[in-house]
DOLUMVEX-935696 format. One line per field, with one value per residue: x, y, z of N, C-alpha, C in turn; residue number from 1. Coordinates in Angstrom, 3 decimals, m for minus. Atoms other than C-alpha are relative to their C-alpha. Layout:
N
n.X: X / ... $
n.Y: Y / ... $
n.Z: Z / ... $
ca.X: X / ... $
ca.Y: Y / ... $
ca.Z: Z / ... $
c.X: X / ... $
c.Y: Y / ... $
c.Z: Z / ... $
num: NUM / ... $
# end
This chain:
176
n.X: 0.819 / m0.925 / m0.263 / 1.050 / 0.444 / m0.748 / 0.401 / 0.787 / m0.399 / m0.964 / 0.870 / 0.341 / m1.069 / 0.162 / 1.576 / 0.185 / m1.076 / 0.560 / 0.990 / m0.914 / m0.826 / 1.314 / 0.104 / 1.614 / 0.241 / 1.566 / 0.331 / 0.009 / m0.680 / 0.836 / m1.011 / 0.799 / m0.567 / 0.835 / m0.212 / m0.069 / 0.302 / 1.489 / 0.993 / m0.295 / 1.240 / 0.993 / 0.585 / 0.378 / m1.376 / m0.833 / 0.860 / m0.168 / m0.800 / 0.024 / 1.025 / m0.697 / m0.798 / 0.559 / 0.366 / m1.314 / m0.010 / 1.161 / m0.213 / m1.621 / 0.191 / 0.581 / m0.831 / m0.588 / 0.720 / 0.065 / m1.430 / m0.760 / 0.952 / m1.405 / m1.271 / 0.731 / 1.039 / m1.426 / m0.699 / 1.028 / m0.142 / m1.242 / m0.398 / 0.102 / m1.114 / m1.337 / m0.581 / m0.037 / m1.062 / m1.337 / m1.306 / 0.062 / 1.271 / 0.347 / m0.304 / 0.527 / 1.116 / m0.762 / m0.488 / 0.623 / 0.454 / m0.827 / m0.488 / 1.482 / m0.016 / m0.505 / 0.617 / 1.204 / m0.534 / m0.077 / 0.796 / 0.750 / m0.243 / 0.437 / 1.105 / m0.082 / m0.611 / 0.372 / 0.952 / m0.273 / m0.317 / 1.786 / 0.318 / m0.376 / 0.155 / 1.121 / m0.014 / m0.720 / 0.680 / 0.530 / m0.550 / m0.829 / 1.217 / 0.362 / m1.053 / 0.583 / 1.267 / 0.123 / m0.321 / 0.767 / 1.407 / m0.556 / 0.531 / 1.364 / 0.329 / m0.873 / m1.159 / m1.373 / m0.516 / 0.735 / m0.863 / 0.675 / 0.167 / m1.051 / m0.764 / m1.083 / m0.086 / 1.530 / 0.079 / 1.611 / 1.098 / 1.214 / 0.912 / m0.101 / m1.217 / m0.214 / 0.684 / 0.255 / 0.886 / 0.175 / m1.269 / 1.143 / 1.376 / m0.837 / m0.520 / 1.120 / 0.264 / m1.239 / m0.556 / 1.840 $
n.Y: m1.185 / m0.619 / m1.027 / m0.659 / m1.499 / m0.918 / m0.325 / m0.859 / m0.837 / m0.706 / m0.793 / m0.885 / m0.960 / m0.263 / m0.549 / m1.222 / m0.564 / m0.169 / m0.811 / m0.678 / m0.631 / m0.968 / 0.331 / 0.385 / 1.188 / m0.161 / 1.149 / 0.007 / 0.358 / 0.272 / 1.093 / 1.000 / 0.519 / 0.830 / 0.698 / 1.288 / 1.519 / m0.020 / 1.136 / 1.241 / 0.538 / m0.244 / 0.690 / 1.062 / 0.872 / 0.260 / 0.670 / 1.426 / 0.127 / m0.425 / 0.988 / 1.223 / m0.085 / 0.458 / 1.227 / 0.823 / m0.837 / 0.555 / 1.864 / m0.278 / 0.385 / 0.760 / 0.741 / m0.581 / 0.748 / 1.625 / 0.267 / m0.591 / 1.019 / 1.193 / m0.901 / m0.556 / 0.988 / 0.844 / m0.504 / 0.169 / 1.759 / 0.472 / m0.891 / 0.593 / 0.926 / m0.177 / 0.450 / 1.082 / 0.851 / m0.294 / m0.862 / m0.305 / m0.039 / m1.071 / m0.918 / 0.376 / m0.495 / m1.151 / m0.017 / m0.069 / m1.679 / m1.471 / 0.849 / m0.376 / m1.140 / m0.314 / 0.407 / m0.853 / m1.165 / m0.329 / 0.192 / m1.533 / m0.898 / 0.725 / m0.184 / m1.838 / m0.525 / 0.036 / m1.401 / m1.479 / 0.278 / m0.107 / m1.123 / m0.794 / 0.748 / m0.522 / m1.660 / m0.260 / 0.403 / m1.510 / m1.079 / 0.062 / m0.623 / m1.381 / m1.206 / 0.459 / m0.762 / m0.983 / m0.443 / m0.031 / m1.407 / m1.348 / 0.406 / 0.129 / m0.739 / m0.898 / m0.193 / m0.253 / 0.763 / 0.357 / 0.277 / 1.415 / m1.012 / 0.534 / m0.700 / 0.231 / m0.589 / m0.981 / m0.595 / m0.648 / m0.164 / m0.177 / 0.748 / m0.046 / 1.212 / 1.322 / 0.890 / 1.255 / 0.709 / 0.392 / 0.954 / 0.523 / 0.427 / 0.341 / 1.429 / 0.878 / 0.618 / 0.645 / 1.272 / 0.027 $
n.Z: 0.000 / m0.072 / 1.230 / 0.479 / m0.647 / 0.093 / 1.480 / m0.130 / m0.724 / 1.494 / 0.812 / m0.718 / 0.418 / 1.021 / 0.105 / m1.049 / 1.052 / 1.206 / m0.727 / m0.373 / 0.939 / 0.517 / 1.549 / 0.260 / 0.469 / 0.395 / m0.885 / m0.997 / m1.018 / m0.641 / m1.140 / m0.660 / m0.759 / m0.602 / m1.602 / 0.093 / m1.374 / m0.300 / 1.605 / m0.210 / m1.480 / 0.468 / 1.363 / m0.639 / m0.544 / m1.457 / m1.252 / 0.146 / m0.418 / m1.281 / m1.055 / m0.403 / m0.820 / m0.911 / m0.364 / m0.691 / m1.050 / m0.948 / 0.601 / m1.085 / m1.610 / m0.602 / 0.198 / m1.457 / m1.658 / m0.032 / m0.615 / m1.508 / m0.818 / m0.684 / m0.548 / m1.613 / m0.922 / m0.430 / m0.742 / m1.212 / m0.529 / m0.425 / m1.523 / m0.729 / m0.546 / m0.216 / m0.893 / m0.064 / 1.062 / m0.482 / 0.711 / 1.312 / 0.999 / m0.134 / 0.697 / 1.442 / 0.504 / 0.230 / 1.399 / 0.240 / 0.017 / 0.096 / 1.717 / 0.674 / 0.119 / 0.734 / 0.750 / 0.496 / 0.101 / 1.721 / 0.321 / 0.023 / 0.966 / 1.627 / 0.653 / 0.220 / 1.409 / 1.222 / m0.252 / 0.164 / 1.385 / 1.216 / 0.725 / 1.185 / 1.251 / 0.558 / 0.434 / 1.380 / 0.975 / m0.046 / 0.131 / 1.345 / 1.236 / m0.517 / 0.913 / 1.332 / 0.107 / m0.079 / 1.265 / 1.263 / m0.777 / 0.989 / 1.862 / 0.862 / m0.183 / 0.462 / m1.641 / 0.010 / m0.700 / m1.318 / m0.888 / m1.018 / m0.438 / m1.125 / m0.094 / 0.602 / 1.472 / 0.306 / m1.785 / 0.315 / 1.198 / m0.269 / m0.053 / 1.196 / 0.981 / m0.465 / 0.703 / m0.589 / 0.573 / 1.288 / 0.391 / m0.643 / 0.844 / 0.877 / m0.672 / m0.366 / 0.728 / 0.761 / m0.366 / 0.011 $
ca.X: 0.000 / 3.119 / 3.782 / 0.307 / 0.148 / 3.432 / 2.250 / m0.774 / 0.958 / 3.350 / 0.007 / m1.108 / 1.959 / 1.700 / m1.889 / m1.117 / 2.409 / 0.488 / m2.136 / 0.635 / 2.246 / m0.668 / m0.561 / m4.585 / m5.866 / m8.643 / m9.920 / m11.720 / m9.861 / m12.108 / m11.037 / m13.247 / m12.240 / m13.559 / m13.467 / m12.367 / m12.633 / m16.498 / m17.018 / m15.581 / m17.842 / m20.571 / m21.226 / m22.800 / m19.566 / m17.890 / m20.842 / m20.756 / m17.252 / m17.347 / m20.028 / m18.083 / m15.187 / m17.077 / m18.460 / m14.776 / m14.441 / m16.874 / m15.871 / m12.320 / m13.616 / m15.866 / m12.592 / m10.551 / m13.284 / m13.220 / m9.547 / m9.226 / m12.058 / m9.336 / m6.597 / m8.726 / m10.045 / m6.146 / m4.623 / m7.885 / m7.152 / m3.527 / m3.592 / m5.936 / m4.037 / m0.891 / m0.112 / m1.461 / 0.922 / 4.163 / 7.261 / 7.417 / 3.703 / 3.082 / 6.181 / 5.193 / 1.504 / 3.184 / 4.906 / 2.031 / 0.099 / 2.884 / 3.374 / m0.736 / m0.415 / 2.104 / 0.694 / m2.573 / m0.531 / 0.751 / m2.232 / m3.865 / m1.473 / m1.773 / m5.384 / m4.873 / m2.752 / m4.978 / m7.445 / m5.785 / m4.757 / m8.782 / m8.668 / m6.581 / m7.010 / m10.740 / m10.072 / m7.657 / m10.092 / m12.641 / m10.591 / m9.213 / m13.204 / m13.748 / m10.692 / m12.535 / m15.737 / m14.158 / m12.124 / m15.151 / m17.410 / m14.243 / m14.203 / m17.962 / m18.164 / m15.300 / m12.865 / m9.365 / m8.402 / m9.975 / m8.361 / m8.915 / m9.752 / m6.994 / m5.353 / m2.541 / m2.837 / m6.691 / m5.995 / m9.430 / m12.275 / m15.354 / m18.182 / m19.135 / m16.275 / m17.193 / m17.899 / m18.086 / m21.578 / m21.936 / m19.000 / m21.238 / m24.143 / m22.095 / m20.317 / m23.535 / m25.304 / m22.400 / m22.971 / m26.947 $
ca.Y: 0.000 / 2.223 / 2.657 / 3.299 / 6.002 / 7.416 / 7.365 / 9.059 / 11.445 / 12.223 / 12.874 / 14.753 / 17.025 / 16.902 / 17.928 / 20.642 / 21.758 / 21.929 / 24.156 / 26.379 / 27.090 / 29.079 / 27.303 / 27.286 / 24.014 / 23.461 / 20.487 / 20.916 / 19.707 / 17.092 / 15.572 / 13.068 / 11.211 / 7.927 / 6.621 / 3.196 / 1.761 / 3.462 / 1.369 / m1.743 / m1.483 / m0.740 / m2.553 / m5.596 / m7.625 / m6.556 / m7.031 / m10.577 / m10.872 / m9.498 / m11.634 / m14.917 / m13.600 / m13.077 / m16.560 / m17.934 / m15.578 / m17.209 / m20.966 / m19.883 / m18.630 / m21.213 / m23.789 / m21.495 / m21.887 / m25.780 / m25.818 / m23.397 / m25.598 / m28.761 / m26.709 / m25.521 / m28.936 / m30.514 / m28.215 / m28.097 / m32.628 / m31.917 / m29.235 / m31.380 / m34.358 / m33.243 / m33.814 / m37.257 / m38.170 / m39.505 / m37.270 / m38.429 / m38.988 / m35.471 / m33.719 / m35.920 / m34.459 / m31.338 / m31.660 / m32.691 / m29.448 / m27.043 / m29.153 / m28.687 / m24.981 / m24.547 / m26.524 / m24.385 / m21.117 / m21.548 / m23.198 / m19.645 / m17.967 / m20.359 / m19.835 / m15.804 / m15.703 / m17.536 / m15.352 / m12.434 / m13.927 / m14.444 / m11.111 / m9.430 / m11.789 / m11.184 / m7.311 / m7.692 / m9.381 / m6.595 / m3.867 / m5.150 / m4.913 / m1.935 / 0.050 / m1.436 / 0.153 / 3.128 / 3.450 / 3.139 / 5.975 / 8.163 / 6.688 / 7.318 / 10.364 / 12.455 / 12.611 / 13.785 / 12.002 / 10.245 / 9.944 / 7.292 / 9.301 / 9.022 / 11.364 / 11.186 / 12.021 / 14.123 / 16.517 / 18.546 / 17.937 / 19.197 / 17.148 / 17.808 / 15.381 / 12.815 / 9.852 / 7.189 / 6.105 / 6.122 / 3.742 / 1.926 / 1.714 / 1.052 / m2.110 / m3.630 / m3.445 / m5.092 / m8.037 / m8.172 $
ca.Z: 0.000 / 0.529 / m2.847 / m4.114 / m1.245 / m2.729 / m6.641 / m5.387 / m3.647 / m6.966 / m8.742 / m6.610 / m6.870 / m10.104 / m10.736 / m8.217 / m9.965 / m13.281 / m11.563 / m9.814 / m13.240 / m14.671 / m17.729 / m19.469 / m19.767 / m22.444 / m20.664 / m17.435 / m14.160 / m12.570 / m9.101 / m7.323 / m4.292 / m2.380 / 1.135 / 0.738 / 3.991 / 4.179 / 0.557 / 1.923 / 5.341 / 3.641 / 0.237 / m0.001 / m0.396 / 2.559 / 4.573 / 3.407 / 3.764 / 7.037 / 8.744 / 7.412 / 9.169 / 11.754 / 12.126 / 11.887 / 14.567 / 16.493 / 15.335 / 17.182 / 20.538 / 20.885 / 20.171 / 22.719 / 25.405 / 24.811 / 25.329 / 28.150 / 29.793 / 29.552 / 30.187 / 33.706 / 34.631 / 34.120 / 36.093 / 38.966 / 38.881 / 39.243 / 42.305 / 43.848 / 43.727 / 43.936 / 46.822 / 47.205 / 44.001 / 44.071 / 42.942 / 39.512 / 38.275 / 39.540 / 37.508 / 34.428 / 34.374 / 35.171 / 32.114 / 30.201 / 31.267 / 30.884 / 26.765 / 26.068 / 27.151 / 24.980 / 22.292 / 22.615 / 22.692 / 19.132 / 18.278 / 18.697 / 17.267 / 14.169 / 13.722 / 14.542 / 11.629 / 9.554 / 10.243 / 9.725 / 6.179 / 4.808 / 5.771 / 3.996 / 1.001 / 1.011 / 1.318 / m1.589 / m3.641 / m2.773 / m3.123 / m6.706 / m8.223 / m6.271 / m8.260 / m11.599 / m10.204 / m9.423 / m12.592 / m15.037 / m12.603 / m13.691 / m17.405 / m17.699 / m15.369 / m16.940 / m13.468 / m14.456 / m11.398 / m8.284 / m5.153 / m2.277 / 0.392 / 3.946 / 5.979 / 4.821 / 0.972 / 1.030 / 4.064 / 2.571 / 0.109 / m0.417 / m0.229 / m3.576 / m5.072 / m2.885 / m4.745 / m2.000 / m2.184 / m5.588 / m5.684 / m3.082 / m5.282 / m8.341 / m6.310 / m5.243 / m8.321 / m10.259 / m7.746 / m8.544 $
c.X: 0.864 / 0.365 / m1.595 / m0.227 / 1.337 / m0.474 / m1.041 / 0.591 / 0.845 / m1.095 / m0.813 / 0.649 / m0.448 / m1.090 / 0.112 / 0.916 / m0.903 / m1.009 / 0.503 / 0.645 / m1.087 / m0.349 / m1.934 / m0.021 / m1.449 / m0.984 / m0.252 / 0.499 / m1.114 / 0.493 / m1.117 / 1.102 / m1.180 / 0.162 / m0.049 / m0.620 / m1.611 / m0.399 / 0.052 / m0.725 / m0.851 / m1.420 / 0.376 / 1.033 / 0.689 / m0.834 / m0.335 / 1.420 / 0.353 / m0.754 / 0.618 / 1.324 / m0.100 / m0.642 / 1.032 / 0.176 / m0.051 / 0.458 / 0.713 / m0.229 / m0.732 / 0.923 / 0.746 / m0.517 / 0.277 / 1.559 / 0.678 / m0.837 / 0.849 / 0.921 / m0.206 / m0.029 / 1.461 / 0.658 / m0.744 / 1.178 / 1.422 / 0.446 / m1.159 / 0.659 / 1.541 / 0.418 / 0.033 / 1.144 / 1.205 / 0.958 / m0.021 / m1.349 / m0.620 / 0.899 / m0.410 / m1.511 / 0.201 / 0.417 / m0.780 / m0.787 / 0.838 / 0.225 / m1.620 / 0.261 / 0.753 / m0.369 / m1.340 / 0.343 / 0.286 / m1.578 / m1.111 / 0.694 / m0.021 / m1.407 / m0.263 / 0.675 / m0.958 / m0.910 / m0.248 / 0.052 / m1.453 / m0.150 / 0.027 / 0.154 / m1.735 / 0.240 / 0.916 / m1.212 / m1.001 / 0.180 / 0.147 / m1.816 / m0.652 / 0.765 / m0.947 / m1.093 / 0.178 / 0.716 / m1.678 / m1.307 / 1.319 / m0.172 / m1.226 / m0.389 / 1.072 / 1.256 / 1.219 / 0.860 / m1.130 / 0.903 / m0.790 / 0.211 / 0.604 / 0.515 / 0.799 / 0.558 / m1.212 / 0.101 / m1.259 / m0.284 / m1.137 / m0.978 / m0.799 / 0.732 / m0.105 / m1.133 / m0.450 / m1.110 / m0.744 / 0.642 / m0.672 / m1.264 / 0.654 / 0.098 / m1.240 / m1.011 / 0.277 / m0.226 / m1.404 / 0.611 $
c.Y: 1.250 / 0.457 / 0.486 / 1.455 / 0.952 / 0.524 / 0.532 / 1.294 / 0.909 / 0.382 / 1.152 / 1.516 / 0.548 / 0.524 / 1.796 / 1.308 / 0.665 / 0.985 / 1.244 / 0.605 / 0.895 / m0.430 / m0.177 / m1.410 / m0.087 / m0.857 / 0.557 / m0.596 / m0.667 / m1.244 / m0.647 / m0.631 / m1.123 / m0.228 / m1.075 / m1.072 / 0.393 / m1.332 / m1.147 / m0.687 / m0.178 / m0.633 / m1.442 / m1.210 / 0.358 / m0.283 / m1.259 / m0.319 / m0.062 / m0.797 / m1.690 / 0.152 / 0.016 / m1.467 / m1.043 / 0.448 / m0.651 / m1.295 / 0.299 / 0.119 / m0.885 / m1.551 / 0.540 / m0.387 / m1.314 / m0.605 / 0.087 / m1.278 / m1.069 / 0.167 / m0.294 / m1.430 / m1.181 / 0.411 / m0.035 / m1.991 / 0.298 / 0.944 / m0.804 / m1.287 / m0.269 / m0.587 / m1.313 / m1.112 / m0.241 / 1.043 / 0.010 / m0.179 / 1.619 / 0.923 / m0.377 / 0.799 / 1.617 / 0.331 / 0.036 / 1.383 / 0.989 / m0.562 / 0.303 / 1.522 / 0.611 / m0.735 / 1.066 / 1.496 / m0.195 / m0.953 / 1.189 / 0.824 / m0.763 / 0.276 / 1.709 / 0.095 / m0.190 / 0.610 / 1.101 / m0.407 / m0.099 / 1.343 / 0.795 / m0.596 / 0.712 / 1.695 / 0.509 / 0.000 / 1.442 / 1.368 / m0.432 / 0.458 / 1.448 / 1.121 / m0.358 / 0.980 / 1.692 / 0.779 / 0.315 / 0.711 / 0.947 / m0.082 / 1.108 / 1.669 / 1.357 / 0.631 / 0.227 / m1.090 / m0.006 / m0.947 / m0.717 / 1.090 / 0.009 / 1.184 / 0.386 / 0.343 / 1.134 / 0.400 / 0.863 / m0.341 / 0.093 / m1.466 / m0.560 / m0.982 / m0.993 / m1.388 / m1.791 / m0.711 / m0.221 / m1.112 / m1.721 / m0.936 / m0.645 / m1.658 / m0.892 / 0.017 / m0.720 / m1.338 / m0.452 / m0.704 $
c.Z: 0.000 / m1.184 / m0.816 / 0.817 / m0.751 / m1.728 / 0.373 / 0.248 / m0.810 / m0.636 / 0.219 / 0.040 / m1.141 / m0.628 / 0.260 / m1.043 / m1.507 / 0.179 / 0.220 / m1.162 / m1.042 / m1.650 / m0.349 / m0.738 / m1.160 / 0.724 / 1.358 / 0.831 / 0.290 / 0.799 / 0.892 / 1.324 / 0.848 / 1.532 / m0.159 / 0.722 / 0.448 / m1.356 / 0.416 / 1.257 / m0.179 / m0.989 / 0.376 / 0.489 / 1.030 / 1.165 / m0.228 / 0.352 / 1.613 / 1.414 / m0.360 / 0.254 / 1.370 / 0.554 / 0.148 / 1.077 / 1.354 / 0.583 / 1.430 / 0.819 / 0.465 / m0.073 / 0.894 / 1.463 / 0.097 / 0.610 / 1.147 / 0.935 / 0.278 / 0.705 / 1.806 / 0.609 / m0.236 / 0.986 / 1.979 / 0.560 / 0.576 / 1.231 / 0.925 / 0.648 / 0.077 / 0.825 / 0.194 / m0.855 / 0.152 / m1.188 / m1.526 / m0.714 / m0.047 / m0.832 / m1.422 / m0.509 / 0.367 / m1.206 / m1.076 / 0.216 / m0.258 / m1.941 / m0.502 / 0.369 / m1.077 / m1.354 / m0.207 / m0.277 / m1.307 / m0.934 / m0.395 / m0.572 / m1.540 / m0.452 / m0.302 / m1.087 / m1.482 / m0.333 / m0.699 / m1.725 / m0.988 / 0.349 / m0.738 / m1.494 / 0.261 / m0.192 / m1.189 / m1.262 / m0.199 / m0.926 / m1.805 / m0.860 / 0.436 / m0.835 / m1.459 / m0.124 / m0.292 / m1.276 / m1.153 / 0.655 / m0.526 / m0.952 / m0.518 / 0.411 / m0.388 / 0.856 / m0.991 / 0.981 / 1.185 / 0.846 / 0.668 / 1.367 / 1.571 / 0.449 / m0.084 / m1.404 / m0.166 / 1.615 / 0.116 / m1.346 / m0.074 / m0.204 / m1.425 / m0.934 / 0.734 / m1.149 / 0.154 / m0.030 / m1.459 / m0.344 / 0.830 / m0.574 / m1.408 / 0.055 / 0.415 / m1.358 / m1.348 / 0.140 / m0.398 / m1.025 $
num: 1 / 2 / 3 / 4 / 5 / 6 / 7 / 8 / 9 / 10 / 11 / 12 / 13 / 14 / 15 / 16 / 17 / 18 / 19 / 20 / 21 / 22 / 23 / 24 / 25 / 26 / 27 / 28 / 29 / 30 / 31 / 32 / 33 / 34 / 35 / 36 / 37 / 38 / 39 / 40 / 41 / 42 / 43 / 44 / 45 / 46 / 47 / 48 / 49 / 50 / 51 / 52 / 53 / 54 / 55 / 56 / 57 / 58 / 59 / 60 / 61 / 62 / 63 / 64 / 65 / 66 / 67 / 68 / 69 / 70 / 71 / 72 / 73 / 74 / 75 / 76 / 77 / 78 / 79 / 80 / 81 / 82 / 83 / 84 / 85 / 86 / 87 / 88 / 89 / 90 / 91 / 92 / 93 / 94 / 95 / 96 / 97 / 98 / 99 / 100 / 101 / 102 / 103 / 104 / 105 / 106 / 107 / 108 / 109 / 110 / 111 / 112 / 113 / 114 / 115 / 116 / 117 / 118 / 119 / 120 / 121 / 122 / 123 / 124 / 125 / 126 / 127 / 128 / 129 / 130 / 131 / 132 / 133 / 134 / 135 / 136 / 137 / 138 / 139 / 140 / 141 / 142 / 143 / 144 / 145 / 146 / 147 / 148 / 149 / 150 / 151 / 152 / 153 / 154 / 155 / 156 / 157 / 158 / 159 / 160 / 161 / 162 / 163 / 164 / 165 / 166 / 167 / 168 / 169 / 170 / 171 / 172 / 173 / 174 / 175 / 176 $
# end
């Protein structure tokens, strides 16, 4: 994303520069801008996306609880009968519990990763027909350029050039 924010950020210049030098353009200037991460909360695919991330979500803490629950009810058997046990059956299931904790510790971070990975794969996918959408609303609507809309590159724009729910409406009836 680092270099798309910096090639924005050169056109941006450049737009500007070209502006700054008083040169007359015959061609009207026409600058649009979106809010990505409103399009991607919003439209219907990310609110599908979003709710079967959520339901892995779900899957996972309800596979966490199940674990901690063993976890709890090994450690409960083995502080009750600790004491009664001799020396070595007690460091062996010692061992055992301290080898499943750690087993379920990367176990969680293995599923947190994979997680994280349908996300940003589905938000790739997303994002990739979302630029399509938003290319062919400039195409059709005559934009010079249209920016993605972040603090970082769009520090002001009127309201007027916003072209987030259109992009919105666009993206959802693409998927119809």
């Amino acid at each position: 994303m680092a270099i798309y924010e910096k090639f924005i950020r050169i056109l941006v210049l450049i737009i500007i520069g070209g502006l700054l030098t008083g040169r007359v353009y015959s061609a009207e200037i026409k600058i649009g801008w979106v809010d990505m991460q409103k399009v991607l909360n919003e439209c219907n695919a990310g609110k599908e996306a979003k709710k079967v991330l959520t339901q892995e979500v779900e899957k996972f803490q309800r596979q966490v609880a199940e674990k901690q629950k063993e976890i709890q009810e090994m450690k409960e058997s083995l502080e009750k009968q600790g004491l009664m046990l001799n020396p070595e059956v007690r460091a062996a299931r010692e061992r055992d519990l301290q080898n499943k904790l750690r087993v379920f510790q990367r176990w969680g971070e293995d599923v947190q990763n994979e997680l994280d990975q349908k996300r940003i794969e589905m938000e790739r996918n997303i994002s990739s027909s979302l630029v399509k959408v938003v290319q062919e609303i400039g195409a059709k609507e005559g934009y010079t350029v249209i920016l993605q809309r972040n603090e970082t590159i769009v520090l002001f724009a009127t309201k007027s050039n916003d072209l987030t729910d259109l992009v919105i409406k666009a993206c959802d009836a693409q998927k119809k």
